[in-house]
N, C-alpha and C positions, 0 to 999 in steps of 0.2 A: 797126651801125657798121662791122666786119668783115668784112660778107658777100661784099664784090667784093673784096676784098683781093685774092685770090689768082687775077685771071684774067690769061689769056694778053697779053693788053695792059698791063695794069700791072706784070706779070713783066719784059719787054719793058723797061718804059722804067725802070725799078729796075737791069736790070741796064745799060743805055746811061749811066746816070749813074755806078755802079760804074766804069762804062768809063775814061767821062771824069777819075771823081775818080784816081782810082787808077793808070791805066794799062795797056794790054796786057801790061806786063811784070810786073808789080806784080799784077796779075789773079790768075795760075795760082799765087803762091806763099798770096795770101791765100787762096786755094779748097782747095788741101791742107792747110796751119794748119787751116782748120777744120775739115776732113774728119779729122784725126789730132783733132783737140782734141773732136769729138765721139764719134770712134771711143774715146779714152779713158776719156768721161764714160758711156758704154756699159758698159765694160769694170768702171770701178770700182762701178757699180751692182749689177752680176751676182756682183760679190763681195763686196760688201757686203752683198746677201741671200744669196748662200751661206754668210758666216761667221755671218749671225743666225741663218739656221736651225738651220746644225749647232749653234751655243752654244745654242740651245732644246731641240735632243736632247740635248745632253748633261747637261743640268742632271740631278740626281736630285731625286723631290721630297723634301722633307725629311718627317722620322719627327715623328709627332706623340704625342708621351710625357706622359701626364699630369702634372701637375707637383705637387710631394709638399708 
């Protein structure tokens, strides 16, 4: 169902109607919005596995004491 999604003709008329809906002027601000809004969801991924990892090192394991 996907497989033509993404060729150069239907990129094409995707962004012609962008055009239309939106605007030239209106265009370059929605394109940076998302270019920052993905840039961030990048950003808090890469820390969000770095704070799981390091909380996984720092665990110690706990002591297993026979119980009396």
């Amino acid at each position: 169902m996907l497989e033509g999604l993404f060729q150069p003709t239907h990129l094409i008329i995707i962004f012609a109607i962008a055009l239309l809906v939106f605007g030239p002027k209106k265009l370059p601000e929605l394109g940076k919005g998302l270019g920052e809004g993905i840039r961030a969801l990048k950003e808090g991924m890469k820390d969000n596995a770095s704070a799981s990892s390091a909380s996984d090192q720092s665990k110690t394991p706990e002591s297993k004491e026979p119980k009396a």
